[in-house]
C-alpha positions as CSV (number, residue, x, y, z in Angstrom):
1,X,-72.0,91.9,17.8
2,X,-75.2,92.1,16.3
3,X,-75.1,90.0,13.5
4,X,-72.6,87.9,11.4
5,X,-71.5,88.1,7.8
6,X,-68.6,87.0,6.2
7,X,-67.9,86.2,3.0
8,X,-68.0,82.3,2.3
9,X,-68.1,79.8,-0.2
10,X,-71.2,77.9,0.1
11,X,-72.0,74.2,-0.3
12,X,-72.5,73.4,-3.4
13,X,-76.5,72.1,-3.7
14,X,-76.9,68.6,-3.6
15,X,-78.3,66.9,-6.2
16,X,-82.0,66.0,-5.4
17,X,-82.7,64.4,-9.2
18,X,-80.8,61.8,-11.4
19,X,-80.3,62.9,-15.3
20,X,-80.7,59.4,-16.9
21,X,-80.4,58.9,-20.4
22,X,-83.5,56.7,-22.3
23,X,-82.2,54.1,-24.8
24,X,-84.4,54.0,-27.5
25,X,-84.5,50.9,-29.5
26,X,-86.2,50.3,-32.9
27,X,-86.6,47.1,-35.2
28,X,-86.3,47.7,-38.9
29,X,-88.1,45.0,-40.7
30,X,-85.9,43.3,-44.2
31,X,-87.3,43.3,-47.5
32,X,-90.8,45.3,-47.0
33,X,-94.0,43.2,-46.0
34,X,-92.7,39.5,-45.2
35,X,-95.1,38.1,-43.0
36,X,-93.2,34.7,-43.3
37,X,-90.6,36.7,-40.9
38,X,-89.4,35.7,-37.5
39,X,-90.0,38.1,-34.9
40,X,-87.0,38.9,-33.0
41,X,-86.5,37.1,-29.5
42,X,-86.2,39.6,-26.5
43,X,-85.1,38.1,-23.1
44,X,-87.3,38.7,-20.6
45,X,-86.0,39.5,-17.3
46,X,-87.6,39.2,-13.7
47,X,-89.0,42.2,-11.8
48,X,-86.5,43.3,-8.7
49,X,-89.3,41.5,-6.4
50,X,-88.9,38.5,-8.5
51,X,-85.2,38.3,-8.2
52,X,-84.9,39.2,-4.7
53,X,-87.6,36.4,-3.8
54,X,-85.3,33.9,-5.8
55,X,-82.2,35.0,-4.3
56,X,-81.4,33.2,-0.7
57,X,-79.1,36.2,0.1
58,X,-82.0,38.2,0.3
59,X,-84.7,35.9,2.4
60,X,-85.2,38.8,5.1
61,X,-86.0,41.7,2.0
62,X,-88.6,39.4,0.4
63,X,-90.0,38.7,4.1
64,X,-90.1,42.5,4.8
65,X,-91.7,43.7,1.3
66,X,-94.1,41.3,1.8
67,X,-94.7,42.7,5.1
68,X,-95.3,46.1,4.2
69,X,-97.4,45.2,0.7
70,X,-94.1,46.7,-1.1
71,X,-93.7,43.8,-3.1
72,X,-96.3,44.6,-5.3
73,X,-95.0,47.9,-6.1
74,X,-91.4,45.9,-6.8
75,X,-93.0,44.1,-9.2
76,X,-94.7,46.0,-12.0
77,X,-92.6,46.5,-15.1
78,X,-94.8,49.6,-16.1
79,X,-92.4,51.6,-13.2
80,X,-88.7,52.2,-13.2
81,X,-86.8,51.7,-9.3
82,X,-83.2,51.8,-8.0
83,X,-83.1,49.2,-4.9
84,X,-80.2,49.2,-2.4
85,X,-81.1,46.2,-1.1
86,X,-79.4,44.2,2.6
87,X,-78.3,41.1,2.1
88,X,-80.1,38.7,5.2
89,X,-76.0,39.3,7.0
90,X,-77.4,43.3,7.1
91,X,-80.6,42.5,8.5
92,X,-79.3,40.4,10.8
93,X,-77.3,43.0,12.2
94,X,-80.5,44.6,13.3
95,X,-81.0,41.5,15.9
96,X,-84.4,41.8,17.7
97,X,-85.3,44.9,16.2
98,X,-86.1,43.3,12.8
99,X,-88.7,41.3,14.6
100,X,-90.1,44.8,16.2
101,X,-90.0,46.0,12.7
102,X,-91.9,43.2,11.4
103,X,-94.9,43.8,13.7
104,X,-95.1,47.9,12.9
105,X,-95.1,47.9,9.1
106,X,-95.4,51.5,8.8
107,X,-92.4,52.0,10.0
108,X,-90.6,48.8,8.3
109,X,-92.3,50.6,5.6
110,X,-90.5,54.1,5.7
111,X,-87.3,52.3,6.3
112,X,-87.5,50.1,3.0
113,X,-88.5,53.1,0.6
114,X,-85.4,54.9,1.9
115,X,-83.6,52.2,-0.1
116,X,-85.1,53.2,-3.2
117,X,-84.8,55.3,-5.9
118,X,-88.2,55.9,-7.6
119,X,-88.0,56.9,-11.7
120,X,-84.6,55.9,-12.4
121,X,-82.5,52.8,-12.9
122,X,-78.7,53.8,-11.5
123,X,-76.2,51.6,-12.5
124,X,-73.0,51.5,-10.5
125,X,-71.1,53.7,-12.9
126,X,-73.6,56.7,-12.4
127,X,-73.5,56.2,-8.9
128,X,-69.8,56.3,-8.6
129,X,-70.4,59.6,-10.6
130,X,-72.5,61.0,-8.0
131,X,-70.4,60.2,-5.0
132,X,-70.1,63.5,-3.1
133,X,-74.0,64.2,-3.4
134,X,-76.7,63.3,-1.9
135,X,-80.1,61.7,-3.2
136,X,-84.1,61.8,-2.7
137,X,-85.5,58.3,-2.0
138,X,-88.8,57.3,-2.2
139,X,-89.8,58.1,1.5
140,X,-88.6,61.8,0.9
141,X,-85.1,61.4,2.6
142,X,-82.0,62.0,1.2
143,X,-79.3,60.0,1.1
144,X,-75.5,60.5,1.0
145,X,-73.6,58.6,-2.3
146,X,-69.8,58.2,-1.0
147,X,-66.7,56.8,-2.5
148,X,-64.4,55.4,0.3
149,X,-61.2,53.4,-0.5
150,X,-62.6,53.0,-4.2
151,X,-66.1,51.4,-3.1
152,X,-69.3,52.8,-2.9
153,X,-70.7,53.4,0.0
154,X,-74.7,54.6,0.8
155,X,-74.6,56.3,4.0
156,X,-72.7,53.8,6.3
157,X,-73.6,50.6,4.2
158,X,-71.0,49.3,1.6
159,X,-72.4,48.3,-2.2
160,X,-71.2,44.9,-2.3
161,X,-72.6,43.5,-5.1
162,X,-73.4,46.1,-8.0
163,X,-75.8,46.2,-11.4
164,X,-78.1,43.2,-10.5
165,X,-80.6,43.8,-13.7
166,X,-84.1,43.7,-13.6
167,X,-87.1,44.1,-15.8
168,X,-88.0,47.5,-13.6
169,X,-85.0,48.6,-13.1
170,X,-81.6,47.7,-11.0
171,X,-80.5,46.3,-7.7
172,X,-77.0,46.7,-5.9
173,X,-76.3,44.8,-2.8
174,X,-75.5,46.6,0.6
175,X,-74.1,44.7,3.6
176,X,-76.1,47.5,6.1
177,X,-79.8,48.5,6.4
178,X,-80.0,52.0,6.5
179,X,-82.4,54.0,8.3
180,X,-83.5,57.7,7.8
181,X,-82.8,60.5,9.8
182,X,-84.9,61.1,12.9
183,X,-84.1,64.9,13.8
184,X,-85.5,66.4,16.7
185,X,-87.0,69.4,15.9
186,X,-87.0,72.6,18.6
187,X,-89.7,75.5,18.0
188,X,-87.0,78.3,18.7
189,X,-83.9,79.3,17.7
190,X,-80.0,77.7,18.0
191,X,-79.8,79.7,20.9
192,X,-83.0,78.9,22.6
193,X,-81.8,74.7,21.5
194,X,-78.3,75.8,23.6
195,X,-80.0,77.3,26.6
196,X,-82.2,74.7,26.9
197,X,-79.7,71.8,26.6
198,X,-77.9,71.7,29.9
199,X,-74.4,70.0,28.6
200,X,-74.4,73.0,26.9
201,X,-73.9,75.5,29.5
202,X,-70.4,76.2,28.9
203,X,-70.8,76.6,25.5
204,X,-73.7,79.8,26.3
205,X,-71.2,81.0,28.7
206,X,-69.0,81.3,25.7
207,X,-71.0,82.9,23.6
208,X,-72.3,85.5,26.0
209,X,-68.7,86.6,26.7
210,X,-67.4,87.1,23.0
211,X,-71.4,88.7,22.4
212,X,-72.5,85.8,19.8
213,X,-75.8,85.4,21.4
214,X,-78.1,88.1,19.7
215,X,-76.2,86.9,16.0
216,X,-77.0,83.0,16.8
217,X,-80.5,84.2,17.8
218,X,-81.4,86.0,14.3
219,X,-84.2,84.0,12.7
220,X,-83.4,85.8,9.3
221,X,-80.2,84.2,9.0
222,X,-79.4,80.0,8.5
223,X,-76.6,78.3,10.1
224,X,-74.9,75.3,10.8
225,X,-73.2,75.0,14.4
226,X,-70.9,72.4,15.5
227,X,-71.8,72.9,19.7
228,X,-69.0,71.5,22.0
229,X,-70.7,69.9,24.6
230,X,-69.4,71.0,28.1
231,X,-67.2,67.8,28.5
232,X,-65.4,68.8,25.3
233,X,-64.3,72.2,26.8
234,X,-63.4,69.9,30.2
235,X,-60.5,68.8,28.2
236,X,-58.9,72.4,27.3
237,X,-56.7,72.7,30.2
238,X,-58.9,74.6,33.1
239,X,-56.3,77.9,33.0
240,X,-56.4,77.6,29.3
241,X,-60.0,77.4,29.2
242,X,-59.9,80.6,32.0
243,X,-57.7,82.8,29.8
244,X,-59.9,81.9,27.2
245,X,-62.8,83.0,28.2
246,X,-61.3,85.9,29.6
247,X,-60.0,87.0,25.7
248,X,-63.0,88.2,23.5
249,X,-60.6,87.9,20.3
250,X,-59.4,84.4,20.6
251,X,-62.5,83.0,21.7
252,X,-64.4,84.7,19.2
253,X,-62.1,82.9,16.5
254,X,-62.7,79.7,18.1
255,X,-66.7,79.8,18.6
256,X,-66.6,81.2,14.3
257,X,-64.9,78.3,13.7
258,X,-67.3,75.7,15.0
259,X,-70.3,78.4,12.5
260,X,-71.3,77.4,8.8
261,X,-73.2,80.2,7.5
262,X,-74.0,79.1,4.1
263,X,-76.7,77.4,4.7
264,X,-78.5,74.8,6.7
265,X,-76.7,71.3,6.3
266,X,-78.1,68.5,7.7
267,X,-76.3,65.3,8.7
268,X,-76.6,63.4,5.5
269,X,-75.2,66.2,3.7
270,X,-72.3,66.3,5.8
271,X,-71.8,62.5,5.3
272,X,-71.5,63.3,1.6
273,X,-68.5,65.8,1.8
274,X,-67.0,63.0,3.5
275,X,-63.0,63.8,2.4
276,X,-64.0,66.9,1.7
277,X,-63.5,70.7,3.4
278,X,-65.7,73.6,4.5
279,X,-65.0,77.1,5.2
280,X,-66.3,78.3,8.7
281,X,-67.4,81.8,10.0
282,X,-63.9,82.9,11.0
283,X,-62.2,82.3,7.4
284,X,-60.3,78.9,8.2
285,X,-61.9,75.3,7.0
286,X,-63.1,72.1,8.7
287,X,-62.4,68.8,7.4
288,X,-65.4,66.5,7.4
289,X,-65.1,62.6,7.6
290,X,-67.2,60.1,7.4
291,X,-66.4,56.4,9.2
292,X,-67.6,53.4,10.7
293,X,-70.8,55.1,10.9
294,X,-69.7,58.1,13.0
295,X,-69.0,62.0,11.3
296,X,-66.2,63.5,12.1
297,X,-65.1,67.6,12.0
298,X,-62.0,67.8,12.2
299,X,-60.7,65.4,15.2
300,X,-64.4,65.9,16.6
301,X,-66.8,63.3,16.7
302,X,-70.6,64.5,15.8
303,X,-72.2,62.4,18.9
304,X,-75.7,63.9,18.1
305,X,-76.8,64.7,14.7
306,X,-80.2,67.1,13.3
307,X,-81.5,69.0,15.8
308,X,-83.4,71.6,13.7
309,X,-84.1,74.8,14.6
310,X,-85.5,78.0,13.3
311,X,-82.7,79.3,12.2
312,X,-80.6,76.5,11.6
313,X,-78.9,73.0,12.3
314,X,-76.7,72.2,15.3
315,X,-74.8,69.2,15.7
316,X,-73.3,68.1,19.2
317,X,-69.3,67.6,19.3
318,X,-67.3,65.6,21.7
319,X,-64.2,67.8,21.5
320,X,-63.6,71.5,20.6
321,X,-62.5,72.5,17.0
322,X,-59.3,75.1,17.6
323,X,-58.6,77.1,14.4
324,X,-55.0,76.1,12.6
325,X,-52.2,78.8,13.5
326,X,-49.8,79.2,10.8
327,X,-48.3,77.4,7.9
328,X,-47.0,73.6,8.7
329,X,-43.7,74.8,8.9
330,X,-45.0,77.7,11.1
331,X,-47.4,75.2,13.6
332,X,-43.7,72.9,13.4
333,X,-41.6,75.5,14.7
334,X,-43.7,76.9,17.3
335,X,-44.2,72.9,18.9
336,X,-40.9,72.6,20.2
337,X,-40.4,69.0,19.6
338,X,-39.6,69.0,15.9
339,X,-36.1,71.4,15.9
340,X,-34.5,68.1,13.8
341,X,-37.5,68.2,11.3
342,X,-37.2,71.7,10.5
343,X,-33.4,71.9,10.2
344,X,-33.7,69.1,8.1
345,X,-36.5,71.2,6.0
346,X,-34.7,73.9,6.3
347,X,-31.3,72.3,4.7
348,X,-33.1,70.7,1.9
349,X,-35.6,73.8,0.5
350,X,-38.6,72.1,1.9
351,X,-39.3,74.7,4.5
352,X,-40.5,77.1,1.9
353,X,-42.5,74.2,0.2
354,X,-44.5,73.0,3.2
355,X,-44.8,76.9,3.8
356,X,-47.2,77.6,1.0
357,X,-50.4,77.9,2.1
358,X,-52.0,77.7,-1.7
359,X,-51.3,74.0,-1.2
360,X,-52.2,71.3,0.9
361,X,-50.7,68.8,2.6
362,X,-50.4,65.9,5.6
363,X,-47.3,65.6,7.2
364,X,-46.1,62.6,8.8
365,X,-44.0,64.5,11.3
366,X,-41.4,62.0,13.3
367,X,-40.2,64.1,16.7
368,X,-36.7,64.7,17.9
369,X,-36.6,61.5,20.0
370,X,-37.6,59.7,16.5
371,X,-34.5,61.2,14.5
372,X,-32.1,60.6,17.6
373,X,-33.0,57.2,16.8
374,X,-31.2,57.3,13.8
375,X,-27.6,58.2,16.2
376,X,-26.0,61.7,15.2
377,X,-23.4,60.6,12.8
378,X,-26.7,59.4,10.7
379,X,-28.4,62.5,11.5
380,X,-24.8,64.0,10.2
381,X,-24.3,62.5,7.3
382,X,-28.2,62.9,6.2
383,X,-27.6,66.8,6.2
384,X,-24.9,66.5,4.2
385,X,-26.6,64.7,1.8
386,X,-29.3,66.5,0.6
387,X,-30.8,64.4,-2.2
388,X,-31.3,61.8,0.0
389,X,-32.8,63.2,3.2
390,X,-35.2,65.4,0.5
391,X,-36.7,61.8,-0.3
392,X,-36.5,60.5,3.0
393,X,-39.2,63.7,4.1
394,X,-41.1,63.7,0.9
395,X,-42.1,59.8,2.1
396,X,-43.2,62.0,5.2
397,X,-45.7,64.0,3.0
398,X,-49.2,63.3,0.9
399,X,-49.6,65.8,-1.4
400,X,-52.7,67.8,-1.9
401,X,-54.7,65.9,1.0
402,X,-55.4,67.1,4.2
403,X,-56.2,63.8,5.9
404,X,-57.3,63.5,9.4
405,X,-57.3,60.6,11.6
406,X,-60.7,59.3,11.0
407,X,-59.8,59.0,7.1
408,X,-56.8,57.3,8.3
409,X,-58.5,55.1,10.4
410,X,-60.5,54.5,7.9
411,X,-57.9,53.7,5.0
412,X,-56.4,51.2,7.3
413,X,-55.4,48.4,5.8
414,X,-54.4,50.3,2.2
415,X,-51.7,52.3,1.1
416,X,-51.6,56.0,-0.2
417,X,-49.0,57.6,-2.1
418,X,-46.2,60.0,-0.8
419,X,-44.7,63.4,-2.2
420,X,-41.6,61.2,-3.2
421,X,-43.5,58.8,-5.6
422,X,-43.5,55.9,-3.1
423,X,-46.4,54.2,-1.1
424,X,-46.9,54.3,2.2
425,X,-49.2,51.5,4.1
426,X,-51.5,52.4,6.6
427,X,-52.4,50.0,9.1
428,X,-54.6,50.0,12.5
429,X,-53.3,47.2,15.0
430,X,-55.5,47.5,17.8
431,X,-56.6,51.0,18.3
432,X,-53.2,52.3,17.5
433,X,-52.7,53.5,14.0
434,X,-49.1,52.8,12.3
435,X,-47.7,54.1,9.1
436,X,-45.5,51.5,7.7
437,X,-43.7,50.6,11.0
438,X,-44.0,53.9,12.6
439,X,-46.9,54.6,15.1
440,X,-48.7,57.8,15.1
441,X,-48.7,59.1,18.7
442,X,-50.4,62.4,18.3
443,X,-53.3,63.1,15.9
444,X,-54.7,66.2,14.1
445,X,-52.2,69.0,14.8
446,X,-54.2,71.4,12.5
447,X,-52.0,73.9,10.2
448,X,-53.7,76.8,7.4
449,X,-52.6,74.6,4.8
450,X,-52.7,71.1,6.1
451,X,-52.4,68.7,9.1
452,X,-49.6,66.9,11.6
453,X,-49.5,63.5,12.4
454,X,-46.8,62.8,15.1
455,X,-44.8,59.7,14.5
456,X,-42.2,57.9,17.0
457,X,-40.1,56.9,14.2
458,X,-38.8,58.3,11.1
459,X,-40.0,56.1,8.1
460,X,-37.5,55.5,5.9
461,X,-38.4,54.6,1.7
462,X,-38.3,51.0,1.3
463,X,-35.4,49.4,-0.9
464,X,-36.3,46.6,-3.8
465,X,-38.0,43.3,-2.7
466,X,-35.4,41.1,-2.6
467,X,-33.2,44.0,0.2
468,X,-36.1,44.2,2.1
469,X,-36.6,40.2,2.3
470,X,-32.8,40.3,3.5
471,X,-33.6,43.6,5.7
472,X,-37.0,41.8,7.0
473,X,-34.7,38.8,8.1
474,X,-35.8,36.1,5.8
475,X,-32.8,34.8,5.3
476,X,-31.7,34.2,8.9
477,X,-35.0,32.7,9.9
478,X,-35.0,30.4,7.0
479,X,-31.7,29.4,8.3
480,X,-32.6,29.1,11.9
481,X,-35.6,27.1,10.7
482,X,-33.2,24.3,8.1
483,X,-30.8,24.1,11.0
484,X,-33.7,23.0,13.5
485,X,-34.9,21.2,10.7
486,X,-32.2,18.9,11.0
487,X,-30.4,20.6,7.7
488,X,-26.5,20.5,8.1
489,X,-25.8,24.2,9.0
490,X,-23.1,24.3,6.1
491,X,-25.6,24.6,4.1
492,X,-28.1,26.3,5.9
493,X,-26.4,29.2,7.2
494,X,-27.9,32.7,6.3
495,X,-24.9,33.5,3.7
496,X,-25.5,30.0,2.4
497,X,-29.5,30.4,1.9
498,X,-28.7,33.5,0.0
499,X,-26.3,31.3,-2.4
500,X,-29.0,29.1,-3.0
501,X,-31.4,31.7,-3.7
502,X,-29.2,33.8,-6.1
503,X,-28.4,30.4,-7.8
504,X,-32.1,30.9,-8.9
505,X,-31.9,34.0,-10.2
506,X,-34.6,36.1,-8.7
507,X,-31.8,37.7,-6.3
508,X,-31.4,39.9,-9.7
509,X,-35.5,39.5,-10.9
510,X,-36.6,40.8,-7.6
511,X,-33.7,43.8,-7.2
512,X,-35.4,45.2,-10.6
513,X,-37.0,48.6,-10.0
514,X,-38.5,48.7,-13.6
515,X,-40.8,46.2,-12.7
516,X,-43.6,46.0,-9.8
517,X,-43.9,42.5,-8.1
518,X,-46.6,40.7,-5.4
519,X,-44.4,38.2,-3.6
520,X,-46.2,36.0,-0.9
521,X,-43.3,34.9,1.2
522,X,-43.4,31.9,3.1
523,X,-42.6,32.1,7.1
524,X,-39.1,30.4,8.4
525,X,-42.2,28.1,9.7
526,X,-43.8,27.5,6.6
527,X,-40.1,26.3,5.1
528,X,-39.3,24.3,7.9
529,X,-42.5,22.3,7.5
530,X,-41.0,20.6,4.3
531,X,-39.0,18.7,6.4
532,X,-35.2,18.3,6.3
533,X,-35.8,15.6,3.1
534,X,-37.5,18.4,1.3
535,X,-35.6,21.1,1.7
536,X,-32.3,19.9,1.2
537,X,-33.2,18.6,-2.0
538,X,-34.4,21.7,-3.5
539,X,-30.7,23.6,-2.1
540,X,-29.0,21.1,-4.8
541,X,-31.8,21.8,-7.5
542,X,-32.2,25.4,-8.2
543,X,-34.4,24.8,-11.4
544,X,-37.0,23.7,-9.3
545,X,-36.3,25.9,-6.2
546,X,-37.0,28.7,-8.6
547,X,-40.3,27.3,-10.0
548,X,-41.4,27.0,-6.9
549,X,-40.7,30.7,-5.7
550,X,-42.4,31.9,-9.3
551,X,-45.3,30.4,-8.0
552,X,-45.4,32.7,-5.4
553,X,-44.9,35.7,-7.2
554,X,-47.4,37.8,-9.5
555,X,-44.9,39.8,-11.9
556,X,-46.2,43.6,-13.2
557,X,-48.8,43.9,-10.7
558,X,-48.2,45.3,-6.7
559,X,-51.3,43.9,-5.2
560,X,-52.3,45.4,-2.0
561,X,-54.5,43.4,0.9
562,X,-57.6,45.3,-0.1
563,X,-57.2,44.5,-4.0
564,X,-56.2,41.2,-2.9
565,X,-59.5,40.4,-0.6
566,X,-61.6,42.0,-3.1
567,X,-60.0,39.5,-5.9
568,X,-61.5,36.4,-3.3
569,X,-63.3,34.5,-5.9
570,X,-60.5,34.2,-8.4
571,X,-57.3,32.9,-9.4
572,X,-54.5,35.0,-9.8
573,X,-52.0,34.3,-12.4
574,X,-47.9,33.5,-10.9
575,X,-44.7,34.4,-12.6
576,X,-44.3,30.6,-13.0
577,X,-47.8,30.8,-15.7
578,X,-49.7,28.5,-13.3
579,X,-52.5,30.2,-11.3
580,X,-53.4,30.2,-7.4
581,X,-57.3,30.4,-6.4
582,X,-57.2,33.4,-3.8
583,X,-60.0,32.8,-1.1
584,X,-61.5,34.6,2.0
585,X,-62.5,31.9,4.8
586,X,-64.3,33.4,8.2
587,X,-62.3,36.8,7.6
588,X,-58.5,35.5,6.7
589,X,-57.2,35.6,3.5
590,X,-55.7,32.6,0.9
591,X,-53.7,32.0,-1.9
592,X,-54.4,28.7,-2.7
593,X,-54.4,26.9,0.2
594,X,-51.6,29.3,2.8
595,X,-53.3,31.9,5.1
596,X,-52.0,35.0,4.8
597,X,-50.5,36.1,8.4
598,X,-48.9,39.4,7.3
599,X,-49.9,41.6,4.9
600,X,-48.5,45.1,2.7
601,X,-44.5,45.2,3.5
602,X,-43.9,48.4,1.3
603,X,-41.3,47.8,-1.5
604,X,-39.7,50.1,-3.8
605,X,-40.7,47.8,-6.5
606,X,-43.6,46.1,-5.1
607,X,-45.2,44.5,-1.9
608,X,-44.5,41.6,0.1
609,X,-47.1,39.2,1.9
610,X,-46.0,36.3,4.5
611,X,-48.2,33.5,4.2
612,X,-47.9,30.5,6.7
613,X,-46.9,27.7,3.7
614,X,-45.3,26.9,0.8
615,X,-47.4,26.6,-1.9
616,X,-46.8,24.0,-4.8
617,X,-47.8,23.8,-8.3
């Protein structure tokens, strides 16, 4: 092969300047000449140096501008800047290498001008309007402008506090300082880079055999190449990697997919199509993620970034990319595990849906040890009744998203909508990431129109609040908790706490699917620390039982963990119309004065919460 071609669609170019609209403001004077008149008052505001240096949160910035004589530039009104500025928390993240900072100001220098934007003051709303592009900063780098989990991210620092005005222009907050890029540059070509790269040896081997060398070597052409490093082809099975090697077709496929050849695309570019797809060399697309401060193609990890060539970009992967083969349903059948899965996709339609490769789509898939789980006469009856095992998949499926397990891993701790209109949660315990309930065991099973997730268990939609407090086994706690609080068990038993609960009410409020509901639920714990006093007094008073429970309850609103953390600071208003402060303390989240110990139990008509007390009015 000679040279490659093949019809793409490119990048789109990334923005390099900001279209800012200029308010223009005129003063009409009243009643002609009046020089009697009183000239309007205009507030004036301080310059972004002035604010930073009267703002404790930002004691290391003022230390560092004046370090590098970038303080004075900060300060004149006659010029117009954009400052992502680190809190003293980011620099302090930089440990002794602020200090070695501090004593090279050139470099401190380049580093602080890559957090601003000179010309043009970017408030957060044009910023979130640029996410997905990238920007020049003062020193000449770019960056990349992201939206992750609905904040806005620069690079890998989060905008924590937004729209700080000043009298030159605007400051936003970031809780990491960002550096530029530092590629290393190589006076030859991506193949000349490869040869001379020893833990790439396998990966010239490659190319030799399916005859990619001379096209890789053309200095005429620009490309972007994802190179396995040799321990990522160690982990293709050795025959595998033999037969292989020994196929020109196959492994001409899989070498095109790891090529971009529209263009050369740096690492910063990349990091703004975080979420995002690109077509490769052999026709198929790579999904590209951005989180915790590492790039991801596909299940790959980018482990070295920008090393320019003459003819291009390559970037250093940790594991092979291997192109999709087939449709969902196609990659499904072809596993071997998933015969359940596709007879149940088969009996409800849902084969043909998850077969169309115009649309995309991530596919919780449980195995056939997850549905046996369910016994065969549920299995049975589910196959019979297709309604119902048609929404039990679609709360398998995310519509229009091919998410891979880095954007999972990096939407822990939200939720995300399924094809049946329900939310799922996401959550990482550990370094195991769970879907509700149900772990994912096997990651990135790449299809032409989407991606498998394997799951041990098959997650079933959630019911209304109040069945899934029963399901969760509040009830029986509670009672286990009266009775060992000293609570005579006629009265405490499960059936008996469900009496006294319906005797409130909310039995029927929380079964209502027409409205959404936050309910922090107390721990059996939580209730038995009332004592046996307490609670046996609010079982023969269900007026004030009830007011109680309202308090713990926000009615037409289902308020995830992240909403909820990013709501520290304020008071949320309870079904009850008191209000509860909700506070983050070293990390843990409050409401009022009960830690929150569990956190997004996935309602039909809502979300639960466990907190560790009762709260009060």
């Amino acid at each position: 092969m000679s040279s490659i071609s093949h019809p793409i669609t490119p990048i789109s170019k990334k923005i390099k300047t900001l279209a800012l609209a200029t308010a223009v403001l005129s003063l009409a004077a009243c009643g002609g000449n009046n020089d009697s008149s009183t000239p309007p008052v205009v507030e004036m505001k301080d310059s972004i140096f002035e604010i930073a240096a009267a703002d404790d949160r930002f004691d290391s910035l003022e230390l560092a501008l004046t370090t590098t004589g970038l303080d004075t530039a900060l300060n004149d009104d006659n010029a117009t800047y954009t400052v992502f500025a680190p809190t003293d928390d980011a620099f302090d993240k930089l440990g002794d290498a602020l200090n070695t900072l501090l004593s090279n100001p050139d470099t401190l220098s380049n580093i602080l001008q890559y957090h601003v934007i000179n010309g043009a003051a970017v408030d957060s709303g044009t910023a979130i309007s640029l996410a997905g592009n990238t920007q020049e900063m003062l020193n000449g780098n770019n960056i990349a402008i992201t939206l992750q989990n609905g904040e806005i991210y620069i690079n890998n620092a989060k905008v924590i506090i937004t729209d700080i005005e000043a009298s030159n222009g605007t400051i936003h907050a970031i809780d990491t300082v960002i550096t530029p890029p530092t590629p290393t540059i190589v006076d030859g070509t991506i193949v000349d880079a490869a040869i001379a790269t020893p833990e790439l040896s396998t990966l010239v081997t490659a190319l030799q055999a399916a005859g990619l060398v001379d096209a890789l070597a053309d200095e005429t052409k620009m490309y972007t190449v994802f190179a396995p490093l040799n321990s990522a082809f160690d982990k293709i099975n050795s025959d595998d990697l033999t037969a292989l090697l020994a196929d020109t077709t196959a492994l001409t496929n899989v070498l095109t997919y790891h090529v971009y050849t529209g263009g050369d695309v740096d690492s910063i570019t990349a990091i703004s199509l975080t979420g995002g797809e690109v077509p490769m060399l052999n026709g198929d697309n790579v999904s590209v993620n951005y989180a915790d401060g590492k790039l991801w193609i596909n299940n790959s990890e980018v482990v070295t970034k920008d090393i320019v060539t003459n003819n291009g970009t390559v970037h250093l992967i940790d594991t092979v990319l291997m192109p999709p083969k087939g449709s969902l349903v196609d990659v499904a059948v072809a596993d071997g595990r998933f015969t359940t899965l596709v007879a149940a996709l088969q009996a409800t339609g849902l084969d043909a849906t998850l077969a169309n490769k115009d649309s995309t789509y991530t596919v919780f898939a449980p195995t056939d040890d997850a549905f046996a789980l369910l016994g065969d006469d549920t299995i049975n009856a589910l196959l019979a009744d297709t309604d119902t095992l048609s929404s039990i998949l679609l709360y398998h499926v995310i519509g229009d998203a091919n998410i891979n397990s880095a954007a999972a891993i990096n939407a822990a701790g939200t939720t995300i909508g399924t094809a049946n209109g329900l939310d799922v949660s996401i959550n990482l315990v550990g370094d195991k990431l769970y879907i509700n309930n149900s772990q994912v065991i096997i990651t990135d099973v790449l299809a032409d129109n989407g991606v498998i997730h394997v799951v041990d268990t098959v997650i079933v939609p959630p019911a209304t609040i109040y069945d899934e407090a029963v399901k969760a086994g509040v009830f029986s706690a509670l009672s286990s908790a009266l009775i060992n609080a000293g609570v005579d068990a006629a009265v405490a038993n499960e059936q008996a706490t469900q009496t006294v609960f319906s005797a409130t009410g909310l039995d029927t409020v929380l079964a209502n699917t027409a409205e959404q509901f936050t309910v922090f639920v107390p721990t059996a714990d939580a209730f038995a620390a009332l004592g046996a006093d307490t609670l046996n007094a609010l079982a023969q008073n269900p007026d004030q039982l009830r007011d109680i429970l309202l308090y713990h309850t926000v009615q037409g609103a289902k308020i995830e963990a992240t909403a909820a953390i990013a709501a520290a600071g304020t008071s949320l208003t309870m079904a009850d119309g008191n209000t509860a402060a909700v506070t983050l303390n070293n990390g843990e989240l409050f409401v009022k004065d009960a830690k929150v110990v569990t956190t997004n139990i996935q309602a039909s008509n809502g979300i639960i919460h466990f907190i560790d007390k009762v709260i009060l009015p």
